[in-house]
C-alpha positions as CSV (number, residue, x, y, z in Angstrom):
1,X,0.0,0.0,0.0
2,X,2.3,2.8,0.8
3,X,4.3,1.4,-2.4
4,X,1.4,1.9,-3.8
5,X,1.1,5.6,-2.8
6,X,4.7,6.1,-3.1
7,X,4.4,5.9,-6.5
8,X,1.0,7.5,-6.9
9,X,2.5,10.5,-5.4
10,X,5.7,9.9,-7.4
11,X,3.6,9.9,-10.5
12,X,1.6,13.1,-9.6
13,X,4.9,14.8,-8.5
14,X,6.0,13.7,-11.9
15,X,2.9,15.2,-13.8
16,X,3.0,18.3,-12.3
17,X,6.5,18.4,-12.4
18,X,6.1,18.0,-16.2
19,X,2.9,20.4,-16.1
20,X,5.0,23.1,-14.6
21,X,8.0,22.7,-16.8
22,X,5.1,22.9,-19.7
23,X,4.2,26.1,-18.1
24,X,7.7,27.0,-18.2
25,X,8.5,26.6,-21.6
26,X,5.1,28.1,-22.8
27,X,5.5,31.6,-20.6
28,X,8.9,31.4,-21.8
29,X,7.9,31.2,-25.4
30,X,5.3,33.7,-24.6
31,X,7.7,36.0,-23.3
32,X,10.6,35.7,-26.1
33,X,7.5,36.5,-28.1
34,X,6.4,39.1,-26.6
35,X,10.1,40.5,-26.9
36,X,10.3,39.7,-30.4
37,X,7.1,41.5,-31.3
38,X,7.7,44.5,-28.9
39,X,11.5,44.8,-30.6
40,X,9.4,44.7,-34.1
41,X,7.3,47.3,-33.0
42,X,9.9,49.0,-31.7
43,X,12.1,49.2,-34.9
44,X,9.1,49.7,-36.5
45,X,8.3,52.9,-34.7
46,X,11.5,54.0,-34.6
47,X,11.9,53.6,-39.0
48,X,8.8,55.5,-39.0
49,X,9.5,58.3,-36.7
50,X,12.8,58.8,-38.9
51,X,11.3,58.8,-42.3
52,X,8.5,61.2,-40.8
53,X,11.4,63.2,-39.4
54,X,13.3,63.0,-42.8
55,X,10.2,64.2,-44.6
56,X,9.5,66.8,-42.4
57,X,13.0,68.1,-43.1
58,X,12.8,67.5,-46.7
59,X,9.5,68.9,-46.5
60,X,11.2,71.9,-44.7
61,X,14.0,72.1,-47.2
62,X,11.1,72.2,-49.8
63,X,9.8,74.9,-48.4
64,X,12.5,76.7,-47.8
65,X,13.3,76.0,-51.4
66,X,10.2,77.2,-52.6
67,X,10.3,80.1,-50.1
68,X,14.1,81.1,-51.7
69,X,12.8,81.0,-55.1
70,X,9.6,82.7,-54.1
71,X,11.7,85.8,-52.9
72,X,14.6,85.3,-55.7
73,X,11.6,85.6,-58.3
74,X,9.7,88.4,-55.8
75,X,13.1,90.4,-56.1
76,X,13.5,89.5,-59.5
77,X,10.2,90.6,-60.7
78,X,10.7,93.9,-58.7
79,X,14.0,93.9,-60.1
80,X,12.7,93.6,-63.5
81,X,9.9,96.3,-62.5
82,X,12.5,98.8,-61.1
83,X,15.0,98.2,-64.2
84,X,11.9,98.5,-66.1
85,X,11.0,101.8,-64.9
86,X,14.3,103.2,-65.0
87,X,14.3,101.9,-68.4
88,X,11.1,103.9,-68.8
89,X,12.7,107.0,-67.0
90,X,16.0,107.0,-69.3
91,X,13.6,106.2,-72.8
92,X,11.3,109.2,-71.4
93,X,14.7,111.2,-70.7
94,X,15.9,110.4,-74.0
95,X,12.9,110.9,-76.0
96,X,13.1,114.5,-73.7
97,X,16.3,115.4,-74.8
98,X,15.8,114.0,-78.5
99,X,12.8,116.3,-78.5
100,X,15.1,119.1,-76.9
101,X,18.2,118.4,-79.5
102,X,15.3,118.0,-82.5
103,X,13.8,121.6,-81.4
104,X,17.3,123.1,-80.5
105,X,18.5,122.0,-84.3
106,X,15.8,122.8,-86.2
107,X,16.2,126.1,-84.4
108,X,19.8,126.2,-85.5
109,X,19.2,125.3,-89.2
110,X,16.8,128.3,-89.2
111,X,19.4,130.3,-87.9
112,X,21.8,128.9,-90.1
113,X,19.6,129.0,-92.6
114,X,18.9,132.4,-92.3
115,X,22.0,133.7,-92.3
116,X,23.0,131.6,-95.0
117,X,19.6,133.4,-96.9
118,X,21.5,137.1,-95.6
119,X,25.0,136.2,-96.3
120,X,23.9,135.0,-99.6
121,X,21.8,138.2,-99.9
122,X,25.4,140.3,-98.6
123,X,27.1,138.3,-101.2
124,X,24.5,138.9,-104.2
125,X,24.3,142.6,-103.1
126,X,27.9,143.0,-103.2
127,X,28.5,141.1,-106.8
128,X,25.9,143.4,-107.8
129,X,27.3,146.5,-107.0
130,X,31.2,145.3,-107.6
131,X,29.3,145.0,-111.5
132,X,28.5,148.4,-111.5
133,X,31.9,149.5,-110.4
134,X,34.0,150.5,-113.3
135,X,37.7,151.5,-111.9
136,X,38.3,152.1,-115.5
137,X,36.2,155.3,-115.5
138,X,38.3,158.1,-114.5
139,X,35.5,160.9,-114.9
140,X,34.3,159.8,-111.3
141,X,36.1,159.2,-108.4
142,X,35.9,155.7,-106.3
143,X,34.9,155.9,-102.8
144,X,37.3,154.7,-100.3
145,X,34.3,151.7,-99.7
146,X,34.2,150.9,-103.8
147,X,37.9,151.3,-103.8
148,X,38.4,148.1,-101.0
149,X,35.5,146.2,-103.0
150,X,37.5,146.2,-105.8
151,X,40.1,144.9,-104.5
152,X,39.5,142.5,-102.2
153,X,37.0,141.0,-105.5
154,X,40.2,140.5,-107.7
155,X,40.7,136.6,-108.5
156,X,43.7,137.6,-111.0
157,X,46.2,140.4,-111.3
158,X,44.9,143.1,-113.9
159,X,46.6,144.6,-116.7
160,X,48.7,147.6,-116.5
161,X,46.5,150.1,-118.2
162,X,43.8,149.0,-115.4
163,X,46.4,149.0,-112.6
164,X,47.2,152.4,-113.8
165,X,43.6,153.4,-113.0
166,X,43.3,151.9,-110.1
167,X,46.0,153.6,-108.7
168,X,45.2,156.9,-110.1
169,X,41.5,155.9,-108.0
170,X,43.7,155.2,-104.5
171,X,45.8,158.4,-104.8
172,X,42.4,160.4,-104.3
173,X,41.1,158.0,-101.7
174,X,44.6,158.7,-100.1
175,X,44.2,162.4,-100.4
176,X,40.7,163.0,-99.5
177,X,40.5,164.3,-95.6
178,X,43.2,167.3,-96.8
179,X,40.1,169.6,-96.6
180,X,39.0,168.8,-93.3
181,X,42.7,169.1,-92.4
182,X,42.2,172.6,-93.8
183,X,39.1,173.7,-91.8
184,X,40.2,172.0,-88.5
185,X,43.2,174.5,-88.9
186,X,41.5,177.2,-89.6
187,X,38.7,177.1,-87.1
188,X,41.3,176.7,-84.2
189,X,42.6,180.5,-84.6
190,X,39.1,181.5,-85.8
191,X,39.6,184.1,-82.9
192,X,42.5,185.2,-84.6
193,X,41.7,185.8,-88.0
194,X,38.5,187.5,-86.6
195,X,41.4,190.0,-85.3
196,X,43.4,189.6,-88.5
197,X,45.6,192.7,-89.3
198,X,48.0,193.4,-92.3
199,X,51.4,193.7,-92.0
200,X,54.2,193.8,-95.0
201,X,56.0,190.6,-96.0
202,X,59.6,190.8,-95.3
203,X,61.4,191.5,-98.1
204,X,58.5,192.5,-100.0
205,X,56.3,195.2,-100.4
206,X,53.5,193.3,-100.5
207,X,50.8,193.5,-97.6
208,X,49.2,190.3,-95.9
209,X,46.6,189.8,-93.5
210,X,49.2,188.1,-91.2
211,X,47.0,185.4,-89.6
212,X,44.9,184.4,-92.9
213,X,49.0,184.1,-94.0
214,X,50.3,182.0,-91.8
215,X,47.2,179.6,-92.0
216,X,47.5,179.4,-95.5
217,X,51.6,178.8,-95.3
218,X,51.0,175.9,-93.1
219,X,48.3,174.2,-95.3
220,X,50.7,174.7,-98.4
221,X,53.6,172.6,-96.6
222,X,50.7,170.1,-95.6
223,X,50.2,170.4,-99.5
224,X,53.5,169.8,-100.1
225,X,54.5,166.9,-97.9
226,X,51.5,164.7,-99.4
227,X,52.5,165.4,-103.0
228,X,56.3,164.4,-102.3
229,X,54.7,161.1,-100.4
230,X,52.7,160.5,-103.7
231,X,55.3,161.4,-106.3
232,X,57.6,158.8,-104.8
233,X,54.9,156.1,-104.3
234,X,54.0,156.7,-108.0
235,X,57.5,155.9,-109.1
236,X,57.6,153.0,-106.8
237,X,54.0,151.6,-108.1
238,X,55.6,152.1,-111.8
239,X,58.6,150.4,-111.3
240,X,56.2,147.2,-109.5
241,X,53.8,146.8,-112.3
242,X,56.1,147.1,-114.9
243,X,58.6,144.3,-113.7
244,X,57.4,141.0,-112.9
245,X,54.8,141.1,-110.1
246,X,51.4,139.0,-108.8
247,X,48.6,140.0,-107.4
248,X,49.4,139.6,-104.0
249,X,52.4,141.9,-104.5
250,X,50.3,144.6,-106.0
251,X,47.4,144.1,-103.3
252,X,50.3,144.6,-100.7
253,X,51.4,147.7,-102.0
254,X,48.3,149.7,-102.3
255,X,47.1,148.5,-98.8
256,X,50.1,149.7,-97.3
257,X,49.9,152.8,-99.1
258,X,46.5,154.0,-97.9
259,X,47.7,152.8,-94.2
260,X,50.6,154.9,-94.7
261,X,48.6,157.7,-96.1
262,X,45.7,157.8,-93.1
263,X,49.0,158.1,-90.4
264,X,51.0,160.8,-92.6
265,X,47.8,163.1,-92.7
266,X,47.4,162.2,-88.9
267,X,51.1,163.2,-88.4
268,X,50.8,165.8,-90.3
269,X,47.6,167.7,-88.6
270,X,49.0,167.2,-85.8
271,X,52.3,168.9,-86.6
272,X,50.9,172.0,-88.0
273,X,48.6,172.2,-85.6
274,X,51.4,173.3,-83.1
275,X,53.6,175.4,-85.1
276,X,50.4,177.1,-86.2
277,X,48.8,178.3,-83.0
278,X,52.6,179.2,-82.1
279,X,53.1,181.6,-84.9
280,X,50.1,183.3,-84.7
281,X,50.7,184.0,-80.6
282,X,54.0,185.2,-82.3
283,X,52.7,187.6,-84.5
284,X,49.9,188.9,-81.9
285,X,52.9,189.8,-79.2
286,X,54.7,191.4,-82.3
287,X,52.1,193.9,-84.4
């Protein structure tokens, strides 16, 4: 009997003993299981959470990109706007200024255009009257203005029997003033002569009015002194045209005649205008 239980209770011992190692290996397997499909989860989470987190940055980057070119374009555009108005600006100040420089030259071809029209005019007029000019005429004398047309018109040096009228015009162009010479002299010892007394030449019996002779004296040396300056002018003139010459040599010589001619008479006045008013004081303290 107790055999009997001894191995009833040996073969329960045994049962449970294999029902608890059961146990065992199924919590065990339960467990590793667990484990396994909590690690699964776990790297499965954690994949996830990084491609969320890598497509939120990309997404960011995106944005950021989009943002970028969304500015570069904003700044472009307003770029493009800004160069497009200044574009504007410099077209509207160019048109301005093409306007202005149109105006301003139309403006100067009238001008020019008109003075072109009066030089043109000038020019006609002066053709026309150098036409009517005949040098060759010697019944009326040049004036000193017809006398510088006609030479400053000559293309080609003229013959001698026309440069021996031209000359014979210039020597009266020279001469003319000699008159006023006269009267300037005259009228400064007006007083004078209005006091004018006669008085016998010396060595002569004749009797002068002594002022009225002393004017006159000084106007014959004025006389005198021009036709000496002529005589030898003429000679040189003669001896120029009738040896080789140009036209440029015979302009030169008549200009520089007259010049010489307009400071001899100065000279001159000036001269006898002294020794005039001297004598006349003379003669006053003498009668």
């Amino acid at each position: 009997m107790e055999s009997k239980k001894n191995c009833t209770i040996i073969s329960l011992n045994s049962k449970n003993g294999n029902q608890k190692g059961t146990l065992r290996y199924i919590s065990f397997k339960l467990i590793c299981l667990s484990l396994y499909v909590i690690g699964f989860y776990y790297v499965f989470l954690n994949t996830s959470l990084e491609n969320k987190g890598l497509q939120i940055v990309n997404i960011s980057n995106v944005y950021e990109r989009n943002l970028g070119e969304a500015q570069k374009n904003s700044n472009g555009s307003q770029r493009k706007r800004n160069l497009k108005l200044k574009n504007e600006d410099v077209n509207k100040t160019k048109s301005n200024g093409n306007i202005k420089s149109s105006e301003q030259k139309v403006e100067e071809n009238k001008d020019f255009t008109n003075n072109d029209m009066k030089n043109n005019n000038e020019e006609n007029e002066s053709n026309n009257s150098m036409n009517n000019i005949n040098y060759n005429n010697l019944s009326k004398n040049l004036t000193e203005k017809e006398l510088y047309d006609v030479l400053n018109s000559l293309k080609e040096c003229p013959s001698k029997e026309d440069l021996r009228n031209i000359w014979t015009h210039t020597l009266g162009i020279a001469k003319e003033g000699l008159d006023n010479i006269y009267q300037q002299l005259k009228a400064s010892i007006q007083n004078y002569l209005d006091n004018d007394f006669l008085s016998r030449i010396e060595h002569s019996s004749h009797e002068v009015f002594v002022y009225k002779y002393r004017l006159e004296g000084h106007i014959s040396r004025i006389f005198q002194a021009v036709t000496n300056e002529e005589v030898e002018y003429t000679r040189h003139f003669y001896t120029l045209i009738n040896n080789k010459h140009t036209l440029d040599d015979i302009l030169k010589f008549l200009y520089s005649f007259l010049e010489h001619f307009k400071t001899l008479k100065k000279q001159l006045h000036k001269h006898h205008q002294k020794e005039l008013l001297a004598d006349v004081e003379q003669d006053r303290n003498t009668k």
